[in-house]
ROTORGU-356230 format. One record per atom (N, C-alpha, C): y, x, z; residue number from 1. Coordinates in steps of 0.001 Angstrom, whole numbers, plus 500000, padded with zeros to 6 digits. Layout:
BEGIN
((Y; X; Z); NUM)
...
***
This chain:
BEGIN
((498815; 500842; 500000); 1)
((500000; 500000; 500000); 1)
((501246; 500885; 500000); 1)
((502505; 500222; 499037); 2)
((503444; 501253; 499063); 2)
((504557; 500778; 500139); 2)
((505129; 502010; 500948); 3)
((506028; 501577; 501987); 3)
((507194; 500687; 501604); 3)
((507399; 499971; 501900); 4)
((508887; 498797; 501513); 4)
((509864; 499287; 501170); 4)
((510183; 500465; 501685); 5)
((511701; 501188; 501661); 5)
((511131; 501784; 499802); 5)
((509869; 501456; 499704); 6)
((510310; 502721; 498185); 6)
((509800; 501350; 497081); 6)
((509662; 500306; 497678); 7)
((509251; 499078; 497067); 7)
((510394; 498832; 495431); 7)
((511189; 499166; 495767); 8)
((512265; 499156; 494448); 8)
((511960; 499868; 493169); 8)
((511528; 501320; 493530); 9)
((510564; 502539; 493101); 9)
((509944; 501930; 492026); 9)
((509310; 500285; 491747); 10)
((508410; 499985; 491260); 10)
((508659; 499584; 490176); 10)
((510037; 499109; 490105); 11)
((510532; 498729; 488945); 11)
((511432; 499386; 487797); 11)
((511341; 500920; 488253); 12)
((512492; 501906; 487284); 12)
((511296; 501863; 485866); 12)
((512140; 501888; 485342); 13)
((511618; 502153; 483722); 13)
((511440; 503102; 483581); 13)
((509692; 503975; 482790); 14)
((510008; 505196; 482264); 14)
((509481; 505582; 480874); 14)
((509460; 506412; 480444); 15)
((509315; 506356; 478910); 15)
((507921; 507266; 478687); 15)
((507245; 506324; 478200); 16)
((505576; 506638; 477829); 16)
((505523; 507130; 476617); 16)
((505030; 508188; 476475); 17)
((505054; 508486; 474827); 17)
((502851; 508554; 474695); 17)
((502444; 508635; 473583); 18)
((501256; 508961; 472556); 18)
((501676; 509623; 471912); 18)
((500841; 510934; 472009); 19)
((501283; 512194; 470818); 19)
((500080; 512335; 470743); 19)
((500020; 512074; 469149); 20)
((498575; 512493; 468326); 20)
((498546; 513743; 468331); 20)
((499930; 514407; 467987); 21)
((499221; 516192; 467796); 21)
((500766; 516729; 467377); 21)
((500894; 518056; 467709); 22)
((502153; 518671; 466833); 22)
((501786; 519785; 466045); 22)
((503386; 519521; 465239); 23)
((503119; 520899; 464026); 23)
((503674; 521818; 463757); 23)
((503727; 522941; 463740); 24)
((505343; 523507; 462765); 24)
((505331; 523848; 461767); 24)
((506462; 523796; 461257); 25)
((506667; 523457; 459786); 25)
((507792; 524533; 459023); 25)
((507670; 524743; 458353); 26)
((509070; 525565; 457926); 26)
((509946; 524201; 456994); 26)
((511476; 525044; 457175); 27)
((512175; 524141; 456072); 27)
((511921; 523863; 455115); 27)
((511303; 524623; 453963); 28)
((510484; 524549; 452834); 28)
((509683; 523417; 453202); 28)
((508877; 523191; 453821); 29)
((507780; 522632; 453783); 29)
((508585; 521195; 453817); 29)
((509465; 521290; 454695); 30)
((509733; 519375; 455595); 30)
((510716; 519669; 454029); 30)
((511250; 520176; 453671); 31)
((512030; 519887; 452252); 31)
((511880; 519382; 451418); 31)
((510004; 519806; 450836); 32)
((508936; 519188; 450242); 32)
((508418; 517923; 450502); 32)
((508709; 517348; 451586); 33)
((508339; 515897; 451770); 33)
((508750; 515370; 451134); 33)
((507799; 513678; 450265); 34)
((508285; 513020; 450260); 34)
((507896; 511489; 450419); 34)
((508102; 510664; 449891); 35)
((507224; 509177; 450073); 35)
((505547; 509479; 449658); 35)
((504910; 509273; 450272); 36)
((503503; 509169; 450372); 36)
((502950; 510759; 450381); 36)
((503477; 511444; 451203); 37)
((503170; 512862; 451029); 37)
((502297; 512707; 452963); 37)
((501582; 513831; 452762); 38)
((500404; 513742; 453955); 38)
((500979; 514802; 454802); 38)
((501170; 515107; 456291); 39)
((500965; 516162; 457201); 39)
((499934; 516334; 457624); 39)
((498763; 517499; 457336); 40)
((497943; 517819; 458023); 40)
((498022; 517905; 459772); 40)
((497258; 517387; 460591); 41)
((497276; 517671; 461899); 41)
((496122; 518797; 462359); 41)
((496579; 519594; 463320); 42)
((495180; 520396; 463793); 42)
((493966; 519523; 464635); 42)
((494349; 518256; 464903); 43)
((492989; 517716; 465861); 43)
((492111; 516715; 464900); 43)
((490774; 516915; 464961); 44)
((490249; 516129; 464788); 44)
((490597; 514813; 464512); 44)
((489874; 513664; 463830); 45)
((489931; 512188; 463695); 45)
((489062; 512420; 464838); 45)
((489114; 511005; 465890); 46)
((488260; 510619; 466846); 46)
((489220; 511738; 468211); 46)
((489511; 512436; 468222); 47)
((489787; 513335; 469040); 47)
((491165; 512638; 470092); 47)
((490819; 512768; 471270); 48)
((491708; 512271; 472151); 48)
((493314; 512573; 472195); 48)
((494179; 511718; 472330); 49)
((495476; 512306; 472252); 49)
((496317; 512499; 473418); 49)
((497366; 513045; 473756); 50)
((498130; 513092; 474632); 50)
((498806; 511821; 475135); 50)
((498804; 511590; 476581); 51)
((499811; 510604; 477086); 51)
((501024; 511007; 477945); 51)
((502087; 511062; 477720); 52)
((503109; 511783; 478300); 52)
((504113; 510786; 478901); 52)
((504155; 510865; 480427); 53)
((505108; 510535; 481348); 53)
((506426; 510616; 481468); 53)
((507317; 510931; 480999); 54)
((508593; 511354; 481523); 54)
((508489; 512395; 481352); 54)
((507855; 512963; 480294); 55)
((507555; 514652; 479654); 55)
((506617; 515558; 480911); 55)
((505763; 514707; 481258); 56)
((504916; 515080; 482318); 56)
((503454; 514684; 481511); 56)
((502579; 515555; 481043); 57)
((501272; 515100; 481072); 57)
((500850; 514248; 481601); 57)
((500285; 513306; 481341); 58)
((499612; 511783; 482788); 58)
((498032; 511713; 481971); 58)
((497952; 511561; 481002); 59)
((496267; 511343; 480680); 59)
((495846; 511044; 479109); 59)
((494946; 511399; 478744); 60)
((494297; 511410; 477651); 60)
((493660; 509921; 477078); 60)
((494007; 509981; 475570); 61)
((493427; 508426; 475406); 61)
((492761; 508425; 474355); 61)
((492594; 507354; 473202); 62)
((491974; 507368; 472130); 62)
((492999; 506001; 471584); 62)
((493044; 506316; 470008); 63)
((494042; 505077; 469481); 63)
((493085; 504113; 469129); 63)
((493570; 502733; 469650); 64)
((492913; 501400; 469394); 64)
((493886; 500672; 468525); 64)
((492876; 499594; 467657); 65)
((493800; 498751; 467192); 65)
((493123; 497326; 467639); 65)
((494740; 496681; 468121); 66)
((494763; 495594; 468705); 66)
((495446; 494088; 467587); 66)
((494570; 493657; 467615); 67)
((495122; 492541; 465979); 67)
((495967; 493671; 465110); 67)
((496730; 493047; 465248); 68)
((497461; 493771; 463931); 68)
((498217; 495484; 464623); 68)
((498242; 495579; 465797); 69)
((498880; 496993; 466370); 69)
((498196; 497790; 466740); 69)
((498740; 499038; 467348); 70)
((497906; 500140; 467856); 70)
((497993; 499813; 469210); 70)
((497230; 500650; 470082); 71)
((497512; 501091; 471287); 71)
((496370; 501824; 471603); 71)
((496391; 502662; 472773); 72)
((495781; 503808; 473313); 72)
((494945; 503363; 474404); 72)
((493598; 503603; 475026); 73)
((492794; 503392; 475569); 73)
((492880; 504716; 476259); 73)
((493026; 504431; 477484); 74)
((492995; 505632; 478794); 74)
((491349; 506298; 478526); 74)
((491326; 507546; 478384); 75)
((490323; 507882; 478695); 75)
((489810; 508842; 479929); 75)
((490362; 509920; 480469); 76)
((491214; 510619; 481190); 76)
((492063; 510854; 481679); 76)
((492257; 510811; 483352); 77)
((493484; 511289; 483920); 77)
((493505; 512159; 484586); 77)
((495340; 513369; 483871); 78)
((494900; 514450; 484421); 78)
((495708; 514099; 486354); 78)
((494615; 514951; 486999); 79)
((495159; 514821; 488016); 79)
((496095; 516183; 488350); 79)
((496796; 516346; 489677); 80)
((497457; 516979; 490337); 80)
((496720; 518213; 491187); 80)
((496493; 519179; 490176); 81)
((495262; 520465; 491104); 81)
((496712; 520776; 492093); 81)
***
C-alpha cells in the first residue's frame, strides 16, 4: 500500500516510449531516403524490444497487434540490482 502523503505521486504523467532498435546513419545515407525506402535494423524479427521510462530502462516486450493497432506485451522486467 502506498503512503497517503505520496498518494498524488499516482497521477503524474510520464512518457513511455517502445524502441524497436537504433541506428547510425551518415548524412549520405538519411539524404538517400526516400518514400518507400527500407532501414535495416540490427535485431532480429521476433526479438524483444526496449521499454523506456522517463529515459530509464523499465522492461522488455514483444510488438502485438491489437485490431487494427500495435502495442507491446511485457515480457521482462528489468529490476533494480
Amino acid at each position: 500500500m502506498i503512503d497517503s502523503r505520496l498518494q498524488y505521486l499516482l497521477e503524474v504523467p510520464l512518457s513511455v516510449e517502445a524502441i524497436l532498435d537504433r541506428r547510425t546513419m551518415t548524412i549520405k545515407e538519411l539524404l538517400a531516403l526516400e518514400q518507400g525506402a527500407v532501414i535495416k535494423l540490427n535485431r532480429s524479427a521476433g526479438e524483444n524490444i526496449d521499454i523506456v521510462i522517463g529515459d530509464v530502462g523499465a522492461a522488455f516486450g514483444e510488438v502485438v497487434i491489437i485490431e487494427e493497432t500495435m502495442g507491446v506485451r511485457i515480457t521482462d522486467l528489468i529490476s533494480e540490482q
